[in-house]
N, C-alpha and C positions, 0 to 999 in steps of 0.2 A: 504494500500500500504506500501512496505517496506520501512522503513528509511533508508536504507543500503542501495551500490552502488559499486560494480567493474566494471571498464571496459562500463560501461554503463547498467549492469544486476544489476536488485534488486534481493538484499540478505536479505531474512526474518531474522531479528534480534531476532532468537531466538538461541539452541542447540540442541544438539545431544548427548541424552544420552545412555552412554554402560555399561554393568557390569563386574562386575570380573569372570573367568573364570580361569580353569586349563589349561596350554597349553605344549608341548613338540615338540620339533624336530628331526625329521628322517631325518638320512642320508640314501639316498638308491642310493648304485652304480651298477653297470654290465659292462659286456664288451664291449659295445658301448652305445652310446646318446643313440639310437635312443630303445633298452632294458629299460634301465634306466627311460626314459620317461613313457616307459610303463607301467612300475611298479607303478611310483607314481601317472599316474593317474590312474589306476586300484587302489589306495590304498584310493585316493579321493575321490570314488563315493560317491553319495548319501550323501554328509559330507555339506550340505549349511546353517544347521540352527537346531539348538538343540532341537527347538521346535517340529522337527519330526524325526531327525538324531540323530545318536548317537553321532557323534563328528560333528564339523566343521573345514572341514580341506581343502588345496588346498596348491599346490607348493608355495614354498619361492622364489626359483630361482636354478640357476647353481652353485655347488660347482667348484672349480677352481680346478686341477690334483693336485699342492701342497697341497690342504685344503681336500684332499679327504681320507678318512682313509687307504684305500687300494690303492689308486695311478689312481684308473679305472676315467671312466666317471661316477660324481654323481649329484643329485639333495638332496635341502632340502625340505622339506614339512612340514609345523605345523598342528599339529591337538589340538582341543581345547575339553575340556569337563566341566561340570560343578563341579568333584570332580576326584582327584586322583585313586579312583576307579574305579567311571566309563570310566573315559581315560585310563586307565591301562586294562580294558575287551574290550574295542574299537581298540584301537591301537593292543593288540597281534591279536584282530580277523582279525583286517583289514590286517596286515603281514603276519597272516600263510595265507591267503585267498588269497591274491592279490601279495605278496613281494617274500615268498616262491615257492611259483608255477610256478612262472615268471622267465625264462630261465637265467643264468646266475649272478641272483644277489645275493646281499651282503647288509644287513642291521645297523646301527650305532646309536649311541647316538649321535644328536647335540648340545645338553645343559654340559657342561664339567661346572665345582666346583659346585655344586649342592650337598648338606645335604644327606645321605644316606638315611635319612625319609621322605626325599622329591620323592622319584625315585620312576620308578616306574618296577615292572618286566615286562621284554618283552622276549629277548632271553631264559631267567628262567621258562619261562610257554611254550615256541614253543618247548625248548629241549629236550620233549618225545614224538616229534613227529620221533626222532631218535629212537625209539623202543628198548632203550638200547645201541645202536652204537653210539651215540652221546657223546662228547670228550670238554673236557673245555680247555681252553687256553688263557694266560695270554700276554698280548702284551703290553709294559710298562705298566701302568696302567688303563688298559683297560680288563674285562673281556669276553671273547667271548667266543658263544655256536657253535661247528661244527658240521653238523646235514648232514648223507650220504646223497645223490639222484641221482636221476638218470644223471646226467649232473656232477656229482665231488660231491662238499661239498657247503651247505647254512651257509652262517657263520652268526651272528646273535649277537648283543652287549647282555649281560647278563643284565641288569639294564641303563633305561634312566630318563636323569631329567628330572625336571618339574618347571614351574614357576607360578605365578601368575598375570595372564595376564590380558587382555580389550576385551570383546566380544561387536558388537555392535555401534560402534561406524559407524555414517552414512552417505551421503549427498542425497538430494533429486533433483534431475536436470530438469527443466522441458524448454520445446523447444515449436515454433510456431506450428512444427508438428513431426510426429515420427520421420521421419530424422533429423532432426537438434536435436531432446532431444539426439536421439540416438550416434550420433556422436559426441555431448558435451560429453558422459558417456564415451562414445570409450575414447575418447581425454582423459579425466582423469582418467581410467584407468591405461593409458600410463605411464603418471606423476607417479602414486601412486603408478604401481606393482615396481618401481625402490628403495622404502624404505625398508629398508630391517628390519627384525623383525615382520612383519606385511605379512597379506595374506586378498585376497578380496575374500568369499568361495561360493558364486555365479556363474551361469553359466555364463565364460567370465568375472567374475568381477562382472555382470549388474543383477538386480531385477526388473524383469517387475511386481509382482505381488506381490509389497510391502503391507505389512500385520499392522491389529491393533488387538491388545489385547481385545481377548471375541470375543462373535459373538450372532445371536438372534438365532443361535443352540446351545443348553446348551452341549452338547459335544464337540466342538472343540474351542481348546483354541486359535486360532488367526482365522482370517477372513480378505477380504478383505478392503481396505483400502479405504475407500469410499468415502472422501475427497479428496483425491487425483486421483478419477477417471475420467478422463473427460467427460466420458457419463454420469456422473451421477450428473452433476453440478444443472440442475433443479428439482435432489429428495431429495438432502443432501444438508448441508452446505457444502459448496464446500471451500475448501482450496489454491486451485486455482487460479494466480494472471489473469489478463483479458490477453487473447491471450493466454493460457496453452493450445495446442494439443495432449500433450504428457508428460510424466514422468517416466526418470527409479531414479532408487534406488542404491547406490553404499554402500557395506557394510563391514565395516573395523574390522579386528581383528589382534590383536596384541600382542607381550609380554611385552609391557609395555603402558601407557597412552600417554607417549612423542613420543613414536612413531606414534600409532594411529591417535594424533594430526599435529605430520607430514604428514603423507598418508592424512590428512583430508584437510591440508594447501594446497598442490602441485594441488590434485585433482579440489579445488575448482576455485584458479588461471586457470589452464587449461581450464574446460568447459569454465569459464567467456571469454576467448580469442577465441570462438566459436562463430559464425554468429547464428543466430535464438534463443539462449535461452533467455528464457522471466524470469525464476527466481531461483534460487538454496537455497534451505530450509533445512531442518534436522526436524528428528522424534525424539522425547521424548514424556514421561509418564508423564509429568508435575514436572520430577525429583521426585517423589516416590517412583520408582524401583531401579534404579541404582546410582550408588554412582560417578560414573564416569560422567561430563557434558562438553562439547566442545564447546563451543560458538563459533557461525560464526562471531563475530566482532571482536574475538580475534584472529580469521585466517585471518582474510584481513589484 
């Protein structure tokens, strides 16, 4: 049984470890919300987990009409990869694929003083997709790609930064029964998407099918989580505190560890002010993967 205690829920006294990761921000505006939306999550698919995606990415939030490079309605969006390369082939595929196509919009660097050998090209590899007709333009210190189509011009930032971010970082929520796990996660979702720096790149935020490292099929490298399964409390060691009917999984990435550890504080607070959860944990590798660890007693 845990030593730990908020609100009356036992908090397993253990962490939650993440690793370091590439990460970059798109600005993508259009001429309404409701374009702009489209874009970015057409730009998010398939973006939950590296282990089979090529980035992890998911909305930041709303840029503000002041903060927006072109004045339009924008969103931010991070995406994460595990080297400047591979985020740099991820991010242009995922904009000419989903950002260009998409009616009206306009793509940006959100990472501004960033090292020139930290960037990455983006506008620079889409600009032949103007067949020659494509035009550079300098706009204070900002370089942008203008690329004809059918709708006017796709304007496009020539080079975006990059930081080195926190992939990873986790809570594990579990409830009497799937509604109450489920609307602990809800609840701290709530709390978490309001940090800003950080993205949960999960469907909704939530992981119903939290994963461990290896599996007894020699080809795939994660498998399920089988300690944490509730049907499977009488064929494994179960992880399980007594009364666990349910568990989702909440997964944090970030551009920096302070923040991650924000999203991980607010998150955990919230579910614990929920009726029915029985105990909220975190996944680690016993800290031999990642360099980054979050202890839940240093979040209460």
């Amino acid at each position: 049984m845990s030593e730990l205690e908020l609100n009356g829920v036992p908090i397993v006294d253990t962490f939650a470890e993440a690793f370091p990761i590439v990460g970059t921000r798109l600005v993508i505006s259009a001429a309404t919300d409701g374009w702009a939306l489209t874009a970015a999550q057409l730009a998010c698919g398939n973006a939950t987990s590296v282990i089979a995606c090529d980035v992890e990415a998911a909305i930041e939030g709303t840029v503000s009409a002041d903060a927006s490079p072109d004045g339009r309605p924008a969103l931010s969006v991070l995406m994460f990869a595990f080297s400047r390369e591979k985020l740099q082939s991820a991010v242009s595929n995922r904009v000419g694929q989903c950002v260009l196509t998409c009616p009206t919009t306009a793509c940006y660097n959100g990472l501004d003083d960033c090292e020139r050998e930290k960037q990455i090209s983006i506008g620079g590899q889409l600009r032949f997709f103007g067949d020659g007709f494509q035009a550079s333009k300098k706009v204070a210190d900002r370089r942008l790609w203008r690329m004809p189509v059918m709708d006017g011009e796709f304007v496009c930032e020539d080079r975006f930064g990059t930081v080195k971010g926190v992939a990873g970082g986790n809570l594990l929520i579990g409830g009497s029964d799937q509604s109450a796990a489920l609307h602990a996660a809800e609840s701290a979702v709530l709390a978490m998407i309001a940090v800003p720096d950080t993205i949960l790149p999960f469907p909704g935020g939530i992981v119903r099918s939290g994963s461990k490292v290896g599996s007894r099929y020699k080809k795939l490298k994660a498998s399920t989580n089988d300690a944490y399964c509730p049907t499977l409390t009488s064929q494994v060691e179960t992880s399980l505190l007594p009364g666990t009917a349910a568990v989702y999984e909440i997964v944090i990435d970030g551009l920096s560890a302070e923040r991650v550890a924000e999203a991980m504080r607010v998150g955990l607070h919230a579910a614990c002010e929920c009726p029915g959860v029985t105990m909220v944990t975190a996944g680690n590798y016993g800290g031999k993967l990642g360099k980054h660890h979050f202890s839940l007693r240093d979040l209460l």
